[in-house]
Chimera marker file (.cmm) of the C-alpha trace (Angstrom):
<marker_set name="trace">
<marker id="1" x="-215.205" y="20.953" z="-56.399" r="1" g="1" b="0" radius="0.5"/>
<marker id="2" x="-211.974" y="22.038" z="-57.188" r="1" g="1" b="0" radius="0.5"/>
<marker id="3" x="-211.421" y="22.782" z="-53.159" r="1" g="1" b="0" radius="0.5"/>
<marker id="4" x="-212.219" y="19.400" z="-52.219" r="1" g="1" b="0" radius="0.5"/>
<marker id="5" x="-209.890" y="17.484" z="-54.620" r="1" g="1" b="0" radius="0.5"/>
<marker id="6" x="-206.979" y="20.307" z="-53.250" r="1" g="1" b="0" radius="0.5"/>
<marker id="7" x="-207.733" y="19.138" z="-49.927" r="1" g="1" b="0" radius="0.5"/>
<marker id="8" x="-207.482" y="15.595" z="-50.797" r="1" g="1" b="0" radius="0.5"/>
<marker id="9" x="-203.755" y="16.232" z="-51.837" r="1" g="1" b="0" radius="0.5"/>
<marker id="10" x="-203.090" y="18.808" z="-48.976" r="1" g="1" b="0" radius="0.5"/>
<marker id="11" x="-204.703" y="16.807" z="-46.008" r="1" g="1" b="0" radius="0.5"/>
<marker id="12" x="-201.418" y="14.286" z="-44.879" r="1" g="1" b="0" radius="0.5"/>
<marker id="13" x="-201.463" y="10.290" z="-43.155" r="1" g="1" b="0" radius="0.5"/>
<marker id="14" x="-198.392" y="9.283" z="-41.133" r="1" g="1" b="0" radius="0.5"/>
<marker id="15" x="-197.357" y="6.139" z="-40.520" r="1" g="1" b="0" radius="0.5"/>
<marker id="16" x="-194.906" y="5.392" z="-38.119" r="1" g="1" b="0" radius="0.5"/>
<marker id="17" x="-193.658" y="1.778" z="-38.424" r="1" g="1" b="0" radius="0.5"/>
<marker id="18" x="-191.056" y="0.274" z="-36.055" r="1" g="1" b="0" radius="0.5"/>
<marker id="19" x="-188.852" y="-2.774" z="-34.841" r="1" g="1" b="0" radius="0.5"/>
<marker id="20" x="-187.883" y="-2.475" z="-31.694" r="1" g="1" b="0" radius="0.5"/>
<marker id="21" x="-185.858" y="-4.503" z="-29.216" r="1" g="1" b="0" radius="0.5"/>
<marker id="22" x="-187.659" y="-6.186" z="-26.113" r="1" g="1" b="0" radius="0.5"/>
<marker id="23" x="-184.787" y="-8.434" z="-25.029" r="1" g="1" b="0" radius="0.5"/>
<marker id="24" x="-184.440" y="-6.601" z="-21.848" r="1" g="1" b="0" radius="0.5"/>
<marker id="25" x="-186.041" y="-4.829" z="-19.055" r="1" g="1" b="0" radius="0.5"/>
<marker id="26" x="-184.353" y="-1.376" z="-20.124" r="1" g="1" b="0" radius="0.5"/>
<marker id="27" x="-185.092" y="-1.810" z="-23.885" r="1" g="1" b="0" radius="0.5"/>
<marker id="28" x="-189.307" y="-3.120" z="-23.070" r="1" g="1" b="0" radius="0.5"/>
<marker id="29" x="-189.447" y="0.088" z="-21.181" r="1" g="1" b="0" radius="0.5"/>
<marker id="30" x="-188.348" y="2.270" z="-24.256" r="1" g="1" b="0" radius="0.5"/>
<marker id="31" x="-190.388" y="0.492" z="-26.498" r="1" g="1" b="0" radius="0.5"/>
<marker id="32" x="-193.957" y="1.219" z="-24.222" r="1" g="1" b="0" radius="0.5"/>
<marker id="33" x="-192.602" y="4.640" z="-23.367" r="1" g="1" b="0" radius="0.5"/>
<marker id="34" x="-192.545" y="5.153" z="-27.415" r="1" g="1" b="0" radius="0.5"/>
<marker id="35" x="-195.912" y="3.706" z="-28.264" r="1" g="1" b="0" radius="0.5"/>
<marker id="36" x="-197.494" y="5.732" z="-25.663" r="1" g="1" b="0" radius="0.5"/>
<marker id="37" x="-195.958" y="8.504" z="-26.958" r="1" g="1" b="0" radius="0.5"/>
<marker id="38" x="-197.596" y="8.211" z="-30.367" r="1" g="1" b="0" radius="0.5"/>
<marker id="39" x="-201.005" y="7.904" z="-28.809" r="1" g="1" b="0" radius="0.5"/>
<marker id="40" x="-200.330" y="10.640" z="-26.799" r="1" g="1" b="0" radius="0.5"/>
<marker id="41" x="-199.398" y="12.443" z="-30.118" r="1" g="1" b="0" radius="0.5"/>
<marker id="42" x="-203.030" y="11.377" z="-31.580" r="1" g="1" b="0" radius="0.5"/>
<marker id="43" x="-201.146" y="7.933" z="-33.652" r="1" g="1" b="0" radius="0.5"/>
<marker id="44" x="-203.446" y="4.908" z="-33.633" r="1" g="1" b="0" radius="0.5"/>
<marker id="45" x="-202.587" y="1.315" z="-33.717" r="1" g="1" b="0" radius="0.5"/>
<marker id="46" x="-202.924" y="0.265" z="-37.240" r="1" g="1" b="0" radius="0.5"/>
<marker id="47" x="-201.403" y="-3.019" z="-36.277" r="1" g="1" b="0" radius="0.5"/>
<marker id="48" x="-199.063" y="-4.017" z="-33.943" r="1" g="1" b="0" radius="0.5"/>
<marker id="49" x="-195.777" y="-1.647" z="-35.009" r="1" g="1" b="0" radius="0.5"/>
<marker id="50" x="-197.967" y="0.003" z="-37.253" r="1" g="1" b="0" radius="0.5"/>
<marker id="51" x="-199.457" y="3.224" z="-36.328" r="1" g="1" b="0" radius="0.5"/>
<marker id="52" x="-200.937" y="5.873" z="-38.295" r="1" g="1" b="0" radius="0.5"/>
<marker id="53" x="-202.205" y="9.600" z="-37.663" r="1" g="1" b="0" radius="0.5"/>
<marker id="54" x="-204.170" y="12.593" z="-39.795" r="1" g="1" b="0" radius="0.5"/>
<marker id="55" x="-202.790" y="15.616" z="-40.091" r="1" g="1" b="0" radius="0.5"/>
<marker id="56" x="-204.578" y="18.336" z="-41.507" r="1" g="1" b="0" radius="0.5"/>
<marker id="57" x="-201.591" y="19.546" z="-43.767" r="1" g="1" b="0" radius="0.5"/>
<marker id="58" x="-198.067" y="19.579" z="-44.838" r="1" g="1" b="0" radius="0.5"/>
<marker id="59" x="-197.129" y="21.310" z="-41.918" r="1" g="1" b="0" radius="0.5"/>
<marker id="60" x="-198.749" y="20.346" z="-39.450" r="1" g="1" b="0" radius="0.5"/>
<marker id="61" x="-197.537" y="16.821" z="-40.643" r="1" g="1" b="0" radius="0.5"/>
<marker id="62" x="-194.248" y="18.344" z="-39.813" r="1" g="1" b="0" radius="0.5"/>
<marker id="63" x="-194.745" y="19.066" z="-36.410" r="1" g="1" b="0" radius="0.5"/>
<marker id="64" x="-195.644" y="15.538" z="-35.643" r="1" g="1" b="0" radius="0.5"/>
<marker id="65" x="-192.586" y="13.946" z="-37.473" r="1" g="1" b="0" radius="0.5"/>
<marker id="66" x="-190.480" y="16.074" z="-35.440" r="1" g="1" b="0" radius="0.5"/>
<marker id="67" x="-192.624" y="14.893" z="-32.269" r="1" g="1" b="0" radius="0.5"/>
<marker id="68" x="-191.619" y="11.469" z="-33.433" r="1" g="1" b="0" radius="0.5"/>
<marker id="69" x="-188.069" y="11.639" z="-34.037" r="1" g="1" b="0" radius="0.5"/>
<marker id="70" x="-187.712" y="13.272" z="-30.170" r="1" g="1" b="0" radius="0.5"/>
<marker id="71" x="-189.740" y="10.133" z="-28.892" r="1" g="1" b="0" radius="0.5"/>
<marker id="72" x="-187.554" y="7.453" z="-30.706" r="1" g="1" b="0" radius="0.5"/>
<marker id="73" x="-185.674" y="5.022" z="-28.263" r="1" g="1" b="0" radius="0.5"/>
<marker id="74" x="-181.847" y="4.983" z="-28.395" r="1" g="1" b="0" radius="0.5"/>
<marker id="75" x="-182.181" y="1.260" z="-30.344" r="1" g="1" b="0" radius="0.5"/>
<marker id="76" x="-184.144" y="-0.143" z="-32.735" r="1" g="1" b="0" radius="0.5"/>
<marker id="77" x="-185.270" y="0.677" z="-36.559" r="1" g="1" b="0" radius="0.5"/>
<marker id="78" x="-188.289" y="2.924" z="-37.380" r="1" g="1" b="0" radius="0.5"/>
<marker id="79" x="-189.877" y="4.666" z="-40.521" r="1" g="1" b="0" radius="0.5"/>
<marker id="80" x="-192.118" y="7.273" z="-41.353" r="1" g="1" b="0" radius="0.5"/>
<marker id="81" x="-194.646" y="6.944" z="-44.352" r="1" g="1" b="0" radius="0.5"/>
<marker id="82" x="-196.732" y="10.222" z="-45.255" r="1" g="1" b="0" radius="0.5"/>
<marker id="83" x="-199.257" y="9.905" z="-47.867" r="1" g="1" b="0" radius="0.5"/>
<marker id="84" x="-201.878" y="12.399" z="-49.102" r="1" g="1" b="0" radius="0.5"/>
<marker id="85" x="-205.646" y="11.442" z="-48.308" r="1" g="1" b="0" radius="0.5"/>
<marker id="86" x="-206.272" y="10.738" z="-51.618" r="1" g="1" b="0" radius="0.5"/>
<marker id="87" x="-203.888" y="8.016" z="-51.806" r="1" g="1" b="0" radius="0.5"/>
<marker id="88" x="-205.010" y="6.593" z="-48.014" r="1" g="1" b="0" radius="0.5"/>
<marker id="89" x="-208.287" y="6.655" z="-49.537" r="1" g="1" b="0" radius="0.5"/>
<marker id="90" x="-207.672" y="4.008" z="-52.248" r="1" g="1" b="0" radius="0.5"/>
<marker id="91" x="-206.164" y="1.710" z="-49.467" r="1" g="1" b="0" radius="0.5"/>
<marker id="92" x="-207.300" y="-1.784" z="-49.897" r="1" g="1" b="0" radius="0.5"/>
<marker id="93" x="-208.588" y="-3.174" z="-46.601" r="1" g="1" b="0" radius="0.5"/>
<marker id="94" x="-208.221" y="-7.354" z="-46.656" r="1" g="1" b="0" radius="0.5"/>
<marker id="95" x="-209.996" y="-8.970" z="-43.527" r="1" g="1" b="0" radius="0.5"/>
<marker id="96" x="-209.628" y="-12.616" z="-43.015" r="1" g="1" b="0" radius="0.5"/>
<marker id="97" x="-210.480" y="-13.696" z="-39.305" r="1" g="1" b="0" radius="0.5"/>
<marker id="98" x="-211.124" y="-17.325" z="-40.118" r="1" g="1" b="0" radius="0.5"/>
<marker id="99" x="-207.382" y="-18.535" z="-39.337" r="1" g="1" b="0" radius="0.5"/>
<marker id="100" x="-208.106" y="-21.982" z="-39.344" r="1" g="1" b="0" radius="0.5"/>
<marker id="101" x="-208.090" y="-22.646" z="-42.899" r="1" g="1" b="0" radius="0.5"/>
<link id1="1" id2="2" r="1" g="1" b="0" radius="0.2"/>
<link id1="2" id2="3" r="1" g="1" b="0" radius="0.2"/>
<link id1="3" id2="4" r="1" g="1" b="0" radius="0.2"/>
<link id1="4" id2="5" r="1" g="1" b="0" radius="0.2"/>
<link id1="5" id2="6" r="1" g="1" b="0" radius="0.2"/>
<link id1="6" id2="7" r="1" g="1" b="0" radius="0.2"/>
<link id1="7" id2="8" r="1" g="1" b="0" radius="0.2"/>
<link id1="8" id2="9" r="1" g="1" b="0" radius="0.2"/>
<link id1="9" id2="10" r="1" g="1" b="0" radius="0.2"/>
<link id1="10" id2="11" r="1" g="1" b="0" radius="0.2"/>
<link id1="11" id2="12" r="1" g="1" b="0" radius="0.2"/>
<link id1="12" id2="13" r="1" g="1" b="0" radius="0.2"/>
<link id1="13" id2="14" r="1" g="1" b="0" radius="0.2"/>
<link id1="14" id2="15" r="1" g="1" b="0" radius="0.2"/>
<link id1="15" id2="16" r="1" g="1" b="0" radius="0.2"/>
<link id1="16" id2="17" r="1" g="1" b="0" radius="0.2"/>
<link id1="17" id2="18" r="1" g="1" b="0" radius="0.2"/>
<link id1="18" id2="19" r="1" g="1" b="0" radius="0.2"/>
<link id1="19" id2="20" r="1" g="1" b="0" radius="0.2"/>
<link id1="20" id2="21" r="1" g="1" b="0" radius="0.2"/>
<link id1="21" id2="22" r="1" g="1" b="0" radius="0.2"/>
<link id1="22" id2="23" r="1" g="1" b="0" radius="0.2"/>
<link id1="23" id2="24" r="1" g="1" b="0" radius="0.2"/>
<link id1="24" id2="25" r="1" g="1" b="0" radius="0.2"/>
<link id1="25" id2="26" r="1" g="1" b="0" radius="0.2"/>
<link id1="26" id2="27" r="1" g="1" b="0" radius="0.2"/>
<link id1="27" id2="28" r="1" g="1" b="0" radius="0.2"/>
<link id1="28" id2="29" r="1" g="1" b="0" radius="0.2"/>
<link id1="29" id2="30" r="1" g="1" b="0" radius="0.2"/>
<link id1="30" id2="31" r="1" g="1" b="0" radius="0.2"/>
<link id1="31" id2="32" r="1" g="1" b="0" radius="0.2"/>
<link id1="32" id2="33" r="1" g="1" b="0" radius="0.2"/>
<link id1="33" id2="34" r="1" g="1" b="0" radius="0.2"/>
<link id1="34" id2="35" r="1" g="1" b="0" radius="0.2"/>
<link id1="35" id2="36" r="1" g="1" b="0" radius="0.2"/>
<link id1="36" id2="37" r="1" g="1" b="0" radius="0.2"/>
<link id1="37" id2="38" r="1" g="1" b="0" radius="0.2"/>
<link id1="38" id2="39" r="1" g="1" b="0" radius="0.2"/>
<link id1="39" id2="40" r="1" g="1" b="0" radius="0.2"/>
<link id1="40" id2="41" r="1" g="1" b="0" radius="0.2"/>
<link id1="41" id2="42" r="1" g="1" b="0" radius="0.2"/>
<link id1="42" id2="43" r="1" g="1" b="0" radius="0.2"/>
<link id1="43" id2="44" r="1" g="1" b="0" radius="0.2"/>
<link id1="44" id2="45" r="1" g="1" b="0" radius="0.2"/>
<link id1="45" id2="46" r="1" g="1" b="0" radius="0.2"/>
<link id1="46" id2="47" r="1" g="1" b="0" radius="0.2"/>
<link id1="47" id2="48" r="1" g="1" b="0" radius="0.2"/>
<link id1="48" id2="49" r="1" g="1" b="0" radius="0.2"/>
<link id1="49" id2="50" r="1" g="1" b="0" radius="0.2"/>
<link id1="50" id2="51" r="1" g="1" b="0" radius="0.2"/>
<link id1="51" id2="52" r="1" g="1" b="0" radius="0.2"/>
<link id1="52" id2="53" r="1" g="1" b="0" radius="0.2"/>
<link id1="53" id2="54" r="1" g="1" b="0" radius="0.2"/>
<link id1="54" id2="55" r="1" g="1" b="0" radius="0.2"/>
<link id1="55" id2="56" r="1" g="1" b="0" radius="0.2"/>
<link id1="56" id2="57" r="1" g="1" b="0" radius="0.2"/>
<link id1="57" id2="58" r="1" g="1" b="0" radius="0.2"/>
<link id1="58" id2="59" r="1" g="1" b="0" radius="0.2"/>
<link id1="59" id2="60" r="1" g="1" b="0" radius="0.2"/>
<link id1="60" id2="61" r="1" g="1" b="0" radius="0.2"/>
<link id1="61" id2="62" r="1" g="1" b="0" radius="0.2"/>
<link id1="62" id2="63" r="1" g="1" b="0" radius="0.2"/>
<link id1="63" id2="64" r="1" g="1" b="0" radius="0.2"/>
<link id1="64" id2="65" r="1" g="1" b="0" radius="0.2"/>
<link id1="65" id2="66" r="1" g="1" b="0" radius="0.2"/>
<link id1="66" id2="67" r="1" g="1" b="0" radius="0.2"/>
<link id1="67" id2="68" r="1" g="1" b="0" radius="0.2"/>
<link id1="68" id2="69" r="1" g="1" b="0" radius="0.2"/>
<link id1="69" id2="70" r="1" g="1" b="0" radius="0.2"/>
<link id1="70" id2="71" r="1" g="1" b="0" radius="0.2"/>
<link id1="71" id2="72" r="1" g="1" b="0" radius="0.2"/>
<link id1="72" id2="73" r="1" g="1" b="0" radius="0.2"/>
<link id1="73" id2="74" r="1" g="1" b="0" radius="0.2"/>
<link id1="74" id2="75" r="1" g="1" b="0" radius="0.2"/>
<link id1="75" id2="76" r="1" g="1" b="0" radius="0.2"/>
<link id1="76" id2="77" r="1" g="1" b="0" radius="0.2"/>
<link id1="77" id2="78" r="1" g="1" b="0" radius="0.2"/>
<link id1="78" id2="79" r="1" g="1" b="0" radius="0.2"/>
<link id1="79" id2="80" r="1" g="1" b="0" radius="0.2"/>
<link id1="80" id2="81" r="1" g="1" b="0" radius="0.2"/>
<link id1="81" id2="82" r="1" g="1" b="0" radius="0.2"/>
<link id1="82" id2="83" r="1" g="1" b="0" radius="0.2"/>
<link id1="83" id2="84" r="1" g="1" b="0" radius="0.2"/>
<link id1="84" id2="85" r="1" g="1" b="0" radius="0.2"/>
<link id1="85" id2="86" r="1" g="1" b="0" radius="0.2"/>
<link id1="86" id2="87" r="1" g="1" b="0" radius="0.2"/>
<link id1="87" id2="88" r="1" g="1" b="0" radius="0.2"/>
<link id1="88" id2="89" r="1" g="1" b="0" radius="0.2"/>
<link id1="89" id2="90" r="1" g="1" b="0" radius="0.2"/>
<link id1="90" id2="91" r="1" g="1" b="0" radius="0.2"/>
<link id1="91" id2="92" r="1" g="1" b="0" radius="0.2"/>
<link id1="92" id2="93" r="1" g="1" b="0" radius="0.2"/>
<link id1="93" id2="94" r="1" g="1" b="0" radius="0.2"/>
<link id1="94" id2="95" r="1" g="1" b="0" radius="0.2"/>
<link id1="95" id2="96" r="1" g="1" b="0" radius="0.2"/>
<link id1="96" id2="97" r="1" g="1" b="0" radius="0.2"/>
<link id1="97" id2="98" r="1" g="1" b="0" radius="0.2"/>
<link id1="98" id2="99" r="1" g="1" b="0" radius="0.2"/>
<link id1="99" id2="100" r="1" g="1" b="0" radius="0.2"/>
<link id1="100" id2="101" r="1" g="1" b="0" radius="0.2"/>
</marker_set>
């Protein structure tokens, strides 16, 4: 028992969210060549400028931030979130599709 709650603080989320500029041809071109660089790094659209990856620890979390900072265009703003799995666990997930009322 003990191992599995350990693992619940040592196991890592990332999320990478980002506001970048699409005003021109140049800066549209950074901004696809950066989100295919996070799903080429294993990140999955969360939403739109919201993406989020596992990583198995604290270190290997590391290696991914790092893979993220390289990847960043020369303009624009973006964050990185880590959480433990325990925490991403207690996420609250609110669907509404109905958008007409």
């Amino acid at each position: 028992m003990s191992e599995v709650r350990l693992n619940a603080y040592r196991i890592m989320w990332l999320f990478v969210f980002f506001d970048l500029p699409t005003n021109t041809k140049t800066e549209r071109r950074h901004a696809v060549q950066f989100r295919k660089a996070l799903e080429k790094d294993g990140f999955t659209m969360m939403q739109y400028s919201v993406y989020v990856r596992h990583c198995a620890s604290k270190e290997n979390m590391q290696v991914h931030i790092k893979r993220v900072r390289r990847s960043m265009p020369p303009t624009g703003f973006t964050s990185i979130l880590a959480v433990t799995d325990k925490q991403y666990g207690d996420t609250h997930w609110l669907i509404n599709w109905d958008y007409t009322n």
